[in-house]
C-alpha positions in Angstrom: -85.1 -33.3 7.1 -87.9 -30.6 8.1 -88.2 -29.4 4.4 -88.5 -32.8 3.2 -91.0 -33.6 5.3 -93.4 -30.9 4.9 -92.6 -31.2 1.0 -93.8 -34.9 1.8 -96.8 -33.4 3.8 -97.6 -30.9 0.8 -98.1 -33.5 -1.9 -100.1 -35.9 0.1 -102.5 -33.1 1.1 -102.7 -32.3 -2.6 -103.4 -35.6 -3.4 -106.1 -35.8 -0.7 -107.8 -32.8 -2.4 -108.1 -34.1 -5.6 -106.0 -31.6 -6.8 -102.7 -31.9 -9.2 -99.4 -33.4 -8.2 -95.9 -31.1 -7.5 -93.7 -32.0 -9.6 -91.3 -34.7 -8.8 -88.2 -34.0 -6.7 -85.0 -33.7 -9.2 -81.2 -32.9 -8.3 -80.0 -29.7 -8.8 -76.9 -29.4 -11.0 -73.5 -28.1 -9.1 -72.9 -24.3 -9.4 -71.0 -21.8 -8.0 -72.1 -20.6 -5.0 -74.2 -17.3 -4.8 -74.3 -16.4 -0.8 -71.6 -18.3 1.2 -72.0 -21.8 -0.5 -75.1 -23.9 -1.6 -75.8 -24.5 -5.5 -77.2 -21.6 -7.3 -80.8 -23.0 -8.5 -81.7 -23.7 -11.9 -84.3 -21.4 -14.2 -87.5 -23.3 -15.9 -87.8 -22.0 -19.4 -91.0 -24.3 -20.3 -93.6 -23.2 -17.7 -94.0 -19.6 -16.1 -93.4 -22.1 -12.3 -90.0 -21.2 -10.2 -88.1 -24.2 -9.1 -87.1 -23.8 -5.8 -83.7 -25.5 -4.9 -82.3 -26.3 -1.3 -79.9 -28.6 -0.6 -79.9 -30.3 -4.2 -83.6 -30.5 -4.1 -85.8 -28.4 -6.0 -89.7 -28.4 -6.0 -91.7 -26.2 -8.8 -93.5 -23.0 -6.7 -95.1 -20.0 -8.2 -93.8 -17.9 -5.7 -90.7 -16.9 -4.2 -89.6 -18.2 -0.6 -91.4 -15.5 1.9 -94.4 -14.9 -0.5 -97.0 -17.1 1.0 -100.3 -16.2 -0.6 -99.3 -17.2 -4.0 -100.9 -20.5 -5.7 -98.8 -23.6 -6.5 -98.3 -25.5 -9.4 -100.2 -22.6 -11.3 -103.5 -23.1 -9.3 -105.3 -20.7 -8.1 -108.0 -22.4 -5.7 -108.1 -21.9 -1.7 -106.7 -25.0 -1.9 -103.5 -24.5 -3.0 -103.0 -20.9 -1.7 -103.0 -22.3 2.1 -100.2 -25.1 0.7 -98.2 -22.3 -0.3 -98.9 -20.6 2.7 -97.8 -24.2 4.9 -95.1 -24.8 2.4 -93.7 -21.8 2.8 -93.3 -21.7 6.6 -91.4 -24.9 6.6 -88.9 -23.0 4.2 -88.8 -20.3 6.5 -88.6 -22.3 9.4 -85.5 -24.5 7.0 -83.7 -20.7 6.4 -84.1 -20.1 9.8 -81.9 -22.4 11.3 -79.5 -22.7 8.1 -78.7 -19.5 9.2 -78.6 -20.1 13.4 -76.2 -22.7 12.4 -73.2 -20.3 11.2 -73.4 -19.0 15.0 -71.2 -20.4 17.2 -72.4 -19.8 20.2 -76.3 -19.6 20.0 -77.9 -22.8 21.4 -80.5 -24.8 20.7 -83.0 -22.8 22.6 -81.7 -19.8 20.6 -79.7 -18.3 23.6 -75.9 -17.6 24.4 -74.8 -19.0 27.4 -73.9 -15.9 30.2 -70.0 -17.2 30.3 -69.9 -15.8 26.8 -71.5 -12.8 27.9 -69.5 -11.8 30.1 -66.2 -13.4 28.0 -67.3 -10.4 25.3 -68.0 -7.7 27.9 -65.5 -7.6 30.1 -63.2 -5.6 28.3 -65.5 -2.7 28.6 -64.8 -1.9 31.7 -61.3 -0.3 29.8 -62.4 1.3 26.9 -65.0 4.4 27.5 -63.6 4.8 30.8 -60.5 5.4 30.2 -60.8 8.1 27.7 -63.0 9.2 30.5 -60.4 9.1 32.7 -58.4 11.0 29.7 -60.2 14.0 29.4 -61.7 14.8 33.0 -57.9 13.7 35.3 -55.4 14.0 32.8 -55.1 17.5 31.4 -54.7 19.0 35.0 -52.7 16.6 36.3 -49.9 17.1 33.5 -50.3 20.5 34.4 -49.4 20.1 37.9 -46.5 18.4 36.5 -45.4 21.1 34.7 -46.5 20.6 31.4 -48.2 23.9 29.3 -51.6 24.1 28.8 -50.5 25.6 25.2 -48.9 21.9 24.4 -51.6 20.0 25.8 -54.5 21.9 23.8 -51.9 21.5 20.6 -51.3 17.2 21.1 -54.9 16.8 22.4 -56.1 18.4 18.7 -53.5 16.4 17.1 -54.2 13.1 18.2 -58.1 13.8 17.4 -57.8 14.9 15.0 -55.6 11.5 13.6 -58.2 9.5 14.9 -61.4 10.8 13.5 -59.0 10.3 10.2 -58.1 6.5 11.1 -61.5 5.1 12.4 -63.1 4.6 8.7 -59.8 3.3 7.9 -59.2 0.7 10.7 -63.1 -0.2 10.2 -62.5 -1.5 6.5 -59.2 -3.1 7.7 -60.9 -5.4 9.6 -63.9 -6.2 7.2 -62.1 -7.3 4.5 -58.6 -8.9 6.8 -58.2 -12.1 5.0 -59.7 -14.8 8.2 -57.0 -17.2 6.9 -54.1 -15.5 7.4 -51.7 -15.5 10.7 -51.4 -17.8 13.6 -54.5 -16.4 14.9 -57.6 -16.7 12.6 -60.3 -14.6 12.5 -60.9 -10.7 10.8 -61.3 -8.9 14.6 -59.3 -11.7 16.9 -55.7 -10.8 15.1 -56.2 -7.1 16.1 -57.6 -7.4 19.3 -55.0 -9.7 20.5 -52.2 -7.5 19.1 -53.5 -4.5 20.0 -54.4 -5.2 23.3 -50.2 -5.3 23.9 -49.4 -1.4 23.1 -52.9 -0.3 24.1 -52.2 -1.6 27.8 -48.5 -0.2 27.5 -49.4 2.8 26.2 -52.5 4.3 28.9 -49.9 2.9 31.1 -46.8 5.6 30.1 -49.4 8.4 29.5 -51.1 7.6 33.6 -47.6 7.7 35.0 -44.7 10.0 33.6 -41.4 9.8 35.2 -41.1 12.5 38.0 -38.7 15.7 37.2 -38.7 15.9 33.1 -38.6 19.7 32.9 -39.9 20.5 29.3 -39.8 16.9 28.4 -43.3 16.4 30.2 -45.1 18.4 27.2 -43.4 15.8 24.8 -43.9 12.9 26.8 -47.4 14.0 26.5 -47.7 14.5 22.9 -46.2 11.3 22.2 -47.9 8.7 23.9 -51.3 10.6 23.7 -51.3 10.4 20.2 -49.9 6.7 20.3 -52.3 6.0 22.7 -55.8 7.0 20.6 -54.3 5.2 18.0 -53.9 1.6 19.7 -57.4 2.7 20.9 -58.5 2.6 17.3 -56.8 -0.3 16.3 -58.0 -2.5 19.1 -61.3 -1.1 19.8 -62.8 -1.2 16.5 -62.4 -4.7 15.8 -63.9 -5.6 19.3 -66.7 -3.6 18.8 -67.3 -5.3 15.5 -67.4 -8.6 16.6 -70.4 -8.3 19.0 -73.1 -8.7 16.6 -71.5 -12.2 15.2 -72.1 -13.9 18.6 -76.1 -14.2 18.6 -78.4 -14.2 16.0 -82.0 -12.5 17.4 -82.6 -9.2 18.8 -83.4 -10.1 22.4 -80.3 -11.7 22.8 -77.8 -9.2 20.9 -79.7 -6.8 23.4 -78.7 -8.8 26.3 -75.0 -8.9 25.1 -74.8 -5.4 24.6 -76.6 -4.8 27.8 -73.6 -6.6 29.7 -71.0 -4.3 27.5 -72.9 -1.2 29.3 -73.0 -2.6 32.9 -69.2 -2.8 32.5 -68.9 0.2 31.1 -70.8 2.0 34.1 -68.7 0.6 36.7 -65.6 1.1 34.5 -66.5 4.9 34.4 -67.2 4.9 38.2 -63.6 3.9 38.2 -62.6 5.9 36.3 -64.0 9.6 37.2 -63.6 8.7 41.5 -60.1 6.8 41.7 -57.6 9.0 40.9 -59.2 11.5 43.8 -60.0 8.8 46.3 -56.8 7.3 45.9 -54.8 10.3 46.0 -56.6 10.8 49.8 -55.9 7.6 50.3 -52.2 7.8 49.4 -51.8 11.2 50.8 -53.4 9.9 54.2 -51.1 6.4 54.0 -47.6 8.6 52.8 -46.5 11.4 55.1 -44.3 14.2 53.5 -42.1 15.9 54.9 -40.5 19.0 54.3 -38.3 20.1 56.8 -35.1 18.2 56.2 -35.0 20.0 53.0 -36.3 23.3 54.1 -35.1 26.2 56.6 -37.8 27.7 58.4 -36.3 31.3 56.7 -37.3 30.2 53.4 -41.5 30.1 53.1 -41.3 29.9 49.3 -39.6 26.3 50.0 -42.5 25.3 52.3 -44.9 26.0 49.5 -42.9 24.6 46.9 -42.6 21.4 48.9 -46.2 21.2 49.5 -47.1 21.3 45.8 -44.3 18.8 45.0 -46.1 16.2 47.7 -49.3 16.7 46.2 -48.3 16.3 42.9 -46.4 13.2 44.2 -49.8 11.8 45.3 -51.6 12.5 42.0 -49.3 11.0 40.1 -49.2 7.8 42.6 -53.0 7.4 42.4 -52.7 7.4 38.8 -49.7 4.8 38.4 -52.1 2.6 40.6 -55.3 3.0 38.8 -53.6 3.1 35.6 -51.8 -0.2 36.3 -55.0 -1.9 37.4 -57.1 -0.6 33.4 -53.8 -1.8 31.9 -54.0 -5.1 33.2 -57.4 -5.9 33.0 -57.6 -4.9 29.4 -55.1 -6.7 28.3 -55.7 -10.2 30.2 -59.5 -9.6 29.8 -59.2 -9.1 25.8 -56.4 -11.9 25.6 -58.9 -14.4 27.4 -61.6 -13.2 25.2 -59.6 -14.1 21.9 -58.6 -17.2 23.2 -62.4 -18.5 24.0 -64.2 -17.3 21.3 -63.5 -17.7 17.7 -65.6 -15.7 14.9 -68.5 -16.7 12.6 -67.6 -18.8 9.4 -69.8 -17.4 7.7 -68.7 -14.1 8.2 -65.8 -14.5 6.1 -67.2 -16.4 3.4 -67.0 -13.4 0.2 -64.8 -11.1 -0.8 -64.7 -8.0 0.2 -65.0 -5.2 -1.8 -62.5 -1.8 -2.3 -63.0 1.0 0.2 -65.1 3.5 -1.4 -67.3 1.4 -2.4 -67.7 -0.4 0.7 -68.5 2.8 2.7 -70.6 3.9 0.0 -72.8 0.8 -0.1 -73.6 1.3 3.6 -75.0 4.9 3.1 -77.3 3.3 0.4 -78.6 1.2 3.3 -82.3 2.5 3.6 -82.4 1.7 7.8 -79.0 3.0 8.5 -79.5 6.0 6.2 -82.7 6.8 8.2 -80.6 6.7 11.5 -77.6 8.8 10.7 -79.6 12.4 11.0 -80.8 10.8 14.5 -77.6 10.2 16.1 -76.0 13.5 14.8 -78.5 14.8 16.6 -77.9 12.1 19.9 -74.3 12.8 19.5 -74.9 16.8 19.9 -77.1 16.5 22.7 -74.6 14.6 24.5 -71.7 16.9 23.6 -73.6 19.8 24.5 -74.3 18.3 27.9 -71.2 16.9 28.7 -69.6 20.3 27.7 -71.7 23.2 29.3 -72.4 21.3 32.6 -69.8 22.4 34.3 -70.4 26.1 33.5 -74.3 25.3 34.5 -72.8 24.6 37.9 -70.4 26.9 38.2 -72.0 30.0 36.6 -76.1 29.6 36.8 -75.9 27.6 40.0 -73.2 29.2 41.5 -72.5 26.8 44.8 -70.1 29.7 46.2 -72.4 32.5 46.5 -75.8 31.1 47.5 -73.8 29.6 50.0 -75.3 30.3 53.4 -73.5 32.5 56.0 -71.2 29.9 58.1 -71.4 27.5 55.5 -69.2 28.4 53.4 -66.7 24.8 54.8 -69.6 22.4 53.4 -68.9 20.8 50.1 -71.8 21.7 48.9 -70.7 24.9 48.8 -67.9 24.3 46.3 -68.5 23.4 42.5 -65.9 20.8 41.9 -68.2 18.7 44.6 -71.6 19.3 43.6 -70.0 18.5 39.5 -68.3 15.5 40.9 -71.6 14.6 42.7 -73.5 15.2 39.6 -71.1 12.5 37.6 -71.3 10.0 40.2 -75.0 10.2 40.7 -75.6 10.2 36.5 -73.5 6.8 36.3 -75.0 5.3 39.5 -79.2 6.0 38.2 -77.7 4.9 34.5 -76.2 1.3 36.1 -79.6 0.9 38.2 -81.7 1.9 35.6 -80.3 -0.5 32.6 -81.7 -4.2 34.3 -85.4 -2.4 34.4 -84.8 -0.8 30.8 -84.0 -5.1 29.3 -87.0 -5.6 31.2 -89.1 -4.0 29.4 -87.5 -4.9 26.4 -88.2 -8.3 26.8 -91.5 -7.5 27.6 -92.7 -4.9 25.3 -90.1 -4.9 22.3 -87.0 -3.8 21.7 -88.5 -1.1 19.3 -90.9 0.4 21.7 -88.1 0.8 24.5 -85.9 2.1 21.9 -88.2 5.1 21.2 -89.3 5.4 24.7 -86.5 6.2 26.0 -85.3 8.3 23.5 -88.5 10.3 24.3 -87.6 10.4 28.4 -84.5 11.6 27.2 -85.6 15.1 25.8 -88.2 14.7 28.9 -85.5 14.9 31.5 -83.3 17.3 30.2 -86.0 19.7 30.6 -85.8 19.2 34.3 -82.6 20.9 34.7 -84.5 24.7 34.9 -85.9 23.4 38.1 -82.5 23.2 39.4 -81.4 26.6 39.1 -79.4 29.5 41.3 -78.3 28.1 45.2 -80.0 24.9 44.5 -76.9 22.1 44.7 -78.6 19.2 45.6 -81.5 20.0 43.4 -78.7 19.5 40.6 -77.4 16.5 41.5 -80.9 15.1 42.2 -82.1 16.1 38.4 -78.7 14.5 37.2 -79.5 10.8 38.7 -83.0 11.6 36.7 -80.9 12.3 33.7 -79.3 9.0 34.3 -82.3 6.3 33.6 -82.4 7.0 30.1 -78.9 6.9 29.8 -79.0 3.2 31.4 -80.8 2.5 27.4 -77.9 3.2 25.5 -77.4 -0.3 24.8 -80.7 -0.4 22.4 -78.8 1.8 20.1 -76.2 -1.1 19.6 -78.8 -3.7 19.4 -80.6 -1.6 16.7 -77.6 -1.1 14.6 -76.5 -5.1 15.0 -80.3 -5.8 12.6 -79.0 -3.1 10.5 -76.4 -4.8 10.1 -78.0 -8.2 9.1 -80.1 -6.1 6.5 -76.9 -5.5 4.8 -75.9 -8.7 5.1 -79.3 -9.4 3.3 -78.9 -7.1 0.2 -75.1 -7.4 -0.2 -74.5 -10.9 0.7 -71.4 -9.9 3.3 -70.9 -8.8 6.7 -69.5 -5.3 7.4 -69.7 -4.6 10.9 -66.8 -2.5 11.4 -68.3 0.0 8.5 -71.3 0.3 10.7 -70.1 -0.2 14.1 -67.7 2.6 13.8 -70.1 5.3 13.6 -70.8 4.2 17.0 -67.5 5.9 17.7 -66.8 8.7 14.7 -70.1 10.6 14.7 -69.4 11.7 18.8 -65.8 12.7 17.9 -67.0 14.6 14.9 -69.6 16.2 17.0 -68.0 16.9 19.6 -65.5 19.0 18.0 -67.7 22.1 17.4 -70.1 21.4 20.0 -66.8 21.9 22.5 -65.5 24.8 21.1 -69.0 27.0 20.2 -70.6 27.2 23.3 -67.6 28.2 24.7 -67.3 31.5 22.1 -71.0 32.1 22.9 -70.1 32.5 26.4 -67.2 34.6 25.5 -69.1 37.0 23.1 -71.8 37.3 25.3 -69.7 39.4 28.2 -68.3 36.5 30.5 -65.9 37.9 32.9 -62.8 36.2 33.7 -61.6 34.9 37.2 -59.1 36.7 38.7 -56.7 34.9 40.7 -58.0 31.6 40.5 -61.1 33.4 42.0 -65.0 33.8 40.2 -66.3 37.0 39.1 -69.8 37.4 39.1 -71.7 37.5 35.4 -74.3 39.3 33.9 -77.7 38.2 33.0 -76.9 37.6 29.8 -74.2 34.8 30.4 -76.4 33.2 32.7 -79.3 32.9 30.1 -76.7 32.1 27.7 -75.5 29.0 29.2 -79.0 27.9 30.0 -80.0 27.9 27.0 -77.3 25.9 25.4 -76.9 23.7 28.3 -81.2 22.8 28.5 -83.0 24.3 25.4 -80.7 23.2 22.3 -80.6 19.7 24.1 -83.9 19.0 24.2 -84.5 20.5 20.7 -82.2 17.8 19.1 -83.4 15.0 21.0 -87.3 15.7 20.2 -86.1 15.7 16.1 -84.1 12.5 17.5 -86.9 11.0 18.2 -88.8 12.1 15.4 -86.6 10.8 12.8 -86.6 7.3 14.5 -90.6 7.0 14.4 -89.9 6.5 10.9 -87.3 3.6 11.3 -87.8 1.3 8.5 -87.0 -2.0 10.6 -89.0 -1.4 14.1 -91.1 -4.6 13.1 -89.9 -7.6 14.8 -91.1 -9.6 11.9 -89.4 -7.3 9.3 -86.0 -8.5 11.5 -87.0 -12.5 11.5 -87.8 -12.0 7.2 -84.2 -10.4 7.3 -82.4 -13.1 8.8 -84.7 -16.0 7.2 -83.8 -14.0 3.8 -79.6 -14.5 4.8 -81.0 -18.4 5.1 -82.2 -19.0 2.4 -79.4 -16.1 0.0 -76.8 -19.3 1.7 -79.1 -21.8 -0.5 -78.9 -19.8 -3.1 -81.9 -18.7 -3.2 -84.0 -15.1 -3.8 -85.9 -14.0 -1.4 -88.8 -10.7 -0.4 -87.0 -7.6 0.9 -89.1 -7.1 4.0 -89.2 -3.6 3.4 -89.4 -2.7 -0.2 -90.8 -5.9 -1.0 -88.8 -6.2 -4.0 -87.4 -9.9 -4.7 -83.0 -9.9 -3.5 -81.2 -12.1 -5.7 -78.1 -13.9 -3.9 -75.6 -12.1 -6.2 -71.8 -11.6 -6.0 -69.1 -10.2 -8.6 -67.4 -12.7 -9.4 -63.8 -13.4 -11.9 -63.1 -11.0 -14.4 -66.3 -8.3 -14.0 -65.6 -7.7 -10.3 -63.2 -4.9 -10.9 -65.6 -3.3 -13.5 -68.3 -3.6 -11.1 -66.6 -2.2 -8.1 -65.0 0.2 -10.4 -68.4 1.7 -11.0 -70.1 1.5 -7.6 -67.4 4.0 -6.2 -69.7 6.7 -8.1 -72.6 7.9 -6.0 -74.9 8.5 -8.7 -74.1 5.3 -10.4 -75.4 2.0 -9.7 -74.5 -1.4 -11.1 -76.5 -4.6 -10.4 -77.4 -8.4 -12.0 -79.0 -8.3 -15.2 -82.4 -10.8 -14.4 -81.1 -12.9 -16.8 -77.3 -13.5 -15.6 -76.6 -16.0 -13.6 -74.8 -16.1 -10.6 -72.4 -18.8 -11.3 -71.9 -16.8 -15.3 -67.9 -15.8 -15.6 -68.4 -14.3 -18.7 -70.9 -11.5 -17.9 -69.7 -7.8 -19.3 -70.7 -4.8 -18.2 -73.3 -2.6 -20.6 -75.1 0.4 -21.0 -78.5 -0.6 -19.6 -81.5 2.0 -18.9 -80.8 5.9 -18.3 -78.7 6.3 -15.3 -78.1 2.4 -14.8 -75.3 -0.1 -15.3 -76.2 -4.0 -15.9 -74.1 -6.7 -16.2 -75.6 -9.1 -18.3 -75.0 -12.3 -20.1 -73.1 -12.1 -23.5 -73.5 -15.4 -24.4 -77.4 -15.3 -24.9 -78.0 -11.5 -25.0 -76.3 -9.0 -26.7 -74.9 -5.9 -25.3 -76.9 -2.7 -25.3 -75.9 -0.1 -27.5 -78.4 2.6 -26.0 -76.4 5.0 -24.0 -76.9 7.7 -21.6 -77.3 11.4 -23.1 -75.6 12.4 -19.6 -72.5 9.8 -19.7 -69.6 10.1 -21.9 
């Protein structure tokens, strides 16, 4: 109704000016669809005018939909150019909400209500914080339990080491899941709701072995670690995936994603405190005692006995925390596939084999820009999160600054002032993320983005304040260190318009090809970043404890650690930042042009690529020549595309030899096929 009406308004201001008429409205021939559905529009061979179809209408327009300075009906006067300019608006405004409409969830006004919010976030709260819980509790708790630290090292290497190999996997899994198929529709809800079964069971076993199993402990382990990364993937990926389908604009994607991080700051809270305050807590409620199984002749029992309570109490702290993830995943993630079903529109073409599929993401110009700068995020992260503790324990040194008759305060010990640290870094990053959406919605979601990418590399630089005897100083730097980490939602929001720019040039949705870099460049990472520092340490002259106790450490360890703990950090997030200056899609226009371009691809329609300004036909393989195609985009250096001439709704293009380096499909039955071929090519 809006496009007819300003088509209405368009020819009676033409007539007003004495100028020519439009041509009159004629029906568009049925085709095949181009982008989703909508009749592919029909080419003018008489006149150098551009019919422009929508909805089985088409009206003659020099230019292409998002050109708006372009005459009409081949005039060139004022006149016409501010027509264009009018017409063209109401078609923007028309792809607009063609497009709002395939979104479940987005309301009139453009929002999504907070239920669904919070539907989608909840299951954060068990999904970072639990492999939290993995890597800071676990390892010794199993070895309290008996297990070797050889075995654990081994399984925990393992089961990494199968996950950074399933993630790309899982990810094209669930892009190219047939929605139809199952009792539960959908690409990421059949996943999620399966998934959520053996993920819950799973954390469950691995929180709370059985008490006595001798060797067994190292194998019960191994086994359900590595099962238990792997239900992660399966479950996880999907869910992240289906965040960007809920809302179309920026502001609100940012909101969503901003709920997913509030969860996942209380999660971690959870997470990194519970199994120590409930162990107190247990210890304090459970009283253990030893001598009906001890005689006061036998010390070594009285020891023994001791350790076995304590161990008692660790692993009772961890059945209860781990029951309470366990449930809440899997009755948050159940509820969230039963109230919220996925985009239509999502699902609407085919997908296309794997290589090519991952490949055509890395030729996505924004997310090509990005990968450098979240290497270099995920490195400054892994370097933190590794070397911290040997900041504390080594350049700090809690134990011996500690003043004389001091030495009972807990500020005097490392594990406190690092468990301080953690708590206090979670605490500033949960305060800090309602001011950092603030802003946001205030300034831009680009602006913030960058911002606090540069307060990042700021605050890390803080840490050499905090340096030998100063505790508190530490943990104070480390709530400072926080506020930017309270952002890291941005990065989410940022990658969901990446994702609608592919969506733009390829005419399908792959969020789990983009979404699960999210999670596979920090694994990556975090591999060498773990395990060099470490041998830096070593081969600069650290001295070992001896009997549980520190040793003091030369100068040169000291600087050592400082420097890969504080300096590489804040080199890699100043060339962070850097890169991301040059992000091709910062412009909140360039974002609206992207998803008014999906519109008006659903019509199909072409329409101005917002950054190279190069004309995006609404193209698909189709029949017969989608193998070929496919076939040939799973070379790097080779690129097939449209001949200008094919048609979208053509079954009988064949792939040719076009220019050097290029492969077109074109249409046989008017053009034949070029015999010109390559020097290079076989």
């Amino acid at each position: 109704g809006d496009l007819r009406r300003g088509a209405f308004r368009m020819q009676t201001a033409q007539g007003e000016e004495g100028g020519a008429p439009p041509a009159p409205m004629q029906r568009v021939s049925e085709g095949s669809p181009g982008h989703g559905g909508g009749g592919a529009p029909s080419r003018s061979t008489s006149s150098g005018d551009e019919p422009i179809g929508l909805g089985g209408v088409h009206l003659r327009q020099a230019s292409a939909p998002g050109l708006s300075d372009q005459s009409v009906g081949g005039q060139s006067s004022h006149t016409g150019a501010s027509l264009a300019g009018r017409f063209g608006r109401e078609m923007e405004r028309f792809f607009e909400v063609l497009r709002r409409g395939t979104f479940l969830y987005v309301q009139r006004d453009g929002h999504v209500s907070l239920g669904t919010k919070l539907l989608y976030a909840a299951p954060s709260l068990s999904t970072l914080s639990l492999v939290v819980m993995i890597n800071v509790h676990l390892p010794l708790f199993y070895e309290a339990m008996g297990a070797s630290l050889g075995y654990i090292a081994f399984f925990t290497a393992l089961a990494r080491s199968l996950d950074v190999m399933t993630d790309p996997g899982m990810a094209y899994l669930s892009d190219s899941w047939p929605a139809s198929r199952g009792p539960i529709r959908g690409r990421r809800r059949p996943f999620m709701a399966t998934g959520a079964v053996f993920y819950a069971a799973f954390f469950l076993a691995l929180a709370a072995p059985p008490g006595n199993l001798g060797f067994g402990v190292n194998l019960w382990f191994g086994f359900f670690y590595i099962l238990f990364f792997l239900a992660n993937t399966y479950t996880t990926i999907p869910y992240d995936a289906l965040g960007p389908e809920l809302a179309d604009s920026p502001q609100e994607r940012a909101d969503i994603f901003f709920a997913c991080g509030l969860f996942d700051v209380v999660g971690t809270l959870l997470a990194a405190s519970g199994p120590v305050v409930l162990g107190m807590w247990w210890e304090g409620t459970v009283t253990c005692v030893c001598g009906d199984t001890c005689k006061p002749t036998e010390p070594d029992c009285f020891a023994r006995c001791e350790v076995f309570c304590r161990t008692d109490d660790e692993r009772a702290a961890m059945l209860i925390l781990g029951g309470f993830f366990a449930m809440w995943h899997l009755v948050s993630m159940l509820l969230l596939v039963r109230g919220i079903e996925e985009r239509p529109a999502s699902t609407s073409v085919a997908p296309p084999p794997l290589v090519p599929a991952f490949l055509s993401a890395m030729r996505n110009k924004p997310f090509r820009k990005l990968l450098p700068a979240w290497a270099c995020d995920s490195v400054n992260n892994s370097l933190i999160s590794a070397v911290l503790p040997w900041y504390i324990a080594y350049v700090v040194d809690p134990e011996a600054s500690c003043p004389a008759g001091e030495e009972a305060s807990p500020w005097c010990h490392s594990s406190f002032v690092l468990a301080a640290a953690l708590i206090t870094v979670l605490i500033a990053a949960g305060a800090s993320a309602p001011i950092w959406l603030a802003l946001t919605r205030r300034y831009g979601k680009h602006r913030v983005w960058l911002s606090f990418n540069l307060l990042n590399a700021v605050t890390n630089i803080s840490f050499l304040a905090a340096g030998y005897g100063r505790s508190r100083a530490v943990v104070a730097v480390a709530a400072l260190n926080g506020v930017p980490l309270g952002a890291k939602f941005l990065s989410e929001a940022v990658l969901a318009d990446i994702i609608d720019y592919d969506e733009f040039k390829t005419g399908r949705r792959s969020e789990g090809s983009f979404m699960v870099f999210k999670s596979f460049l920090p694994k990556i990472v975090g591999i060498p970043c773990s395990a060099i520092p470490i041998a830096l340490i070593n081969a600069f002259g650290f001295v070992p404890s001896v009997m549980g106790e520190k040793q003091p450490q030369p100068e040169a360890v000291k600087v050592c650690i400082a420097i890969t703990f504080v300096v590489l950090p804040v080199i890699f997030a100043c060339v962070s930042f850097v890169i991301k200056l040059q992000f091709p899609l910062g412009d909140p226009d360039k974002i609206r042009q992207v998803g008014v371009g999906i519109g008006a691809h659903m019509q199909g329609q072409p329409f101005i690529d917002p950054i190279s300004r190069k004309v995006i036909e609404p193209w698909q393989p189709r029949g017969r020549d989608a193998w070929q195609y496919w076939l040939l985009e799973s070379f790097p250096s080779v690129r097939a595309r449209a001949h200008p001439r094919a048609r979208a709704r053509d079954s009988s293009a064949r792939v040719c030899y076009g220019a050097p380096a290029r492969l077109r499909l074109i249409k046989s039955a008017r053009v034949g096929c070029a015999t010109h071929r390559p020097s290079h090519l076989p």
